[in-house]
N, C-alpha and C positions, 0 to 999 in steps of 0.2 A: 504494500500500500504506500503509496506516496503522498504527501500533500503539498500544499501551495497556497503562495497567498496572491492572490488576486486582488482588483481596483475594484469599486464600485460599479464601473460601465463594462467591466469583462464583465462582470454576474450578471448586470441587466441582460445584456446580450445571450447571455449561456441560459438564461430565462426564457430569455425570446425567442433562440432560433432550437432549443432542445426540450420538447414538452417530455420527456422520459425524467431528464436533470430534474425540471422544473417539479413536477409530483413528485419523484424523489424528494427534493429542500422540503419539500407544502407535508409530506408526510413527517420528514425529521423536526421538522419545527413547530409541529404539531403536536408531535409524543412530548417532546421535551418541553411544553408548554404544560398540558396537562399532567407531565409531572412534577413540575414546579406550584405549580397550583396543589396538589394534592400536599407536597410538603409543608406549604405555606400554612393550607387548613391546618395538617395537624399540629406545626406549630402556632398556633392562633389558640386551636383548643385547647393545648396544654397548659400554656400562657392563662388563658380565662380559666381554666378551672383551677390551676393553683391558686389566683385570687379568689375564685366560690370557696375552698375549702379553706381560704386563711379567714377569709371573712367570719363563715359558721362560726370557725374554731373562737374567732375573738369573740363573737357574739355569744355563744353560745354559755349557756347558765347551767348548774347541775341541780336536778331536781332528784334526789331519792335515785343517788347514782347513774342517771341517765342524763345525759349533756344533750340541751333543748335548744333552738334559741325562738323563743316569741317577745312579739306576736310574730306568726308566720311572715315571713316578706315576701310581697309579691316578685315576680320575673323583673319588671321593670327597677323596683328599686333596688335588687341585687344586681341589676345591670348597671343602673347610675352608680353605684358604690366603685362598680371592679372598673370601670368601663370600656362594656361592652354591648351590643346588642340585646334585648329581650328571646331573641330568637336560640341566640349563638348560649341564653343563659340556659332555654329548655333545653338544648340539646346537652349541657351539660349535666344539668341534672337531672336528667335522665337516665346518663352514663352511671352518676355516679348514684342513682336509689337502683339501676339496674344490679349496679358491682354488690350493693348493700353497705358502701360508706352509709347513706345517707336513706330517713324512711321522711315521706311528708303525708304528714298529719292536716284535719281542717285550722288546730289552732296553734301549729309550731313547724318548725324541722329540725328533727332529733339526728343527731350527730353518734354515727353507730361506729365508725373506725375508719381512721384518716389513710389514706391512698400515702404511701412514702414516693411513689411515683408513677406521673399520669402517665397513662396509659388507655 
């Protein structure tokens, strides 16, 4: 394999006159789009839920051995806290009452065992 570096108007042209090239780039630069984006997500997630779980944790009160925090917060105001999305908060916790860090109740969210890392 060899490579090369080329001008800007050799690629226009190797564009223009080679539609085989051309799908070739539009494919590779395609993948490697949508795998940047996929990384980006999950670093975005991580990011945001290590803030939902530092939040709970400072929030959170012990009642009769179980770590609560109320009143429940809604999606939005754990999003203005961390900031992030209302969207980006359900998909978080979701993850994390899926894993069983976390249970929500109508009058709290009980704090069951903190994730050492997101995943």
């Amino acid at each position: 394999m060899k490579a090369c570096l080329l001008t800007r108007k050799q690629v226009e042209k190797l564009i223009a006159g080679d539609r085989l090239f051309m799908k070739y780039l539009l494919f590779r630069l395609t993948a490697r789009v949508r795998a940047l984006t996929i990384t980006v997500r999950a670093l975005a997630l991580d990011d945001v839920q290590s803030g939902v779980v530092g939040l709970l944790v400072e929030l959170a009160q012990s009642e009769s051995g179980i770590r609560i925090v109320r009143p429940r917060l809604s999606q939005r105001e754990i999003a203005d806290r961390v900031a992030a999305s209302p969207g980006m908060i359900g998909r978080v916790m979701k993850h994390l009452v899926a894993r069983g860090n976390l249970a929500v109740t109508p009058t709290g969210i009980v704090v069951r065992k903190i994730p050492t890392t997101a995943t």
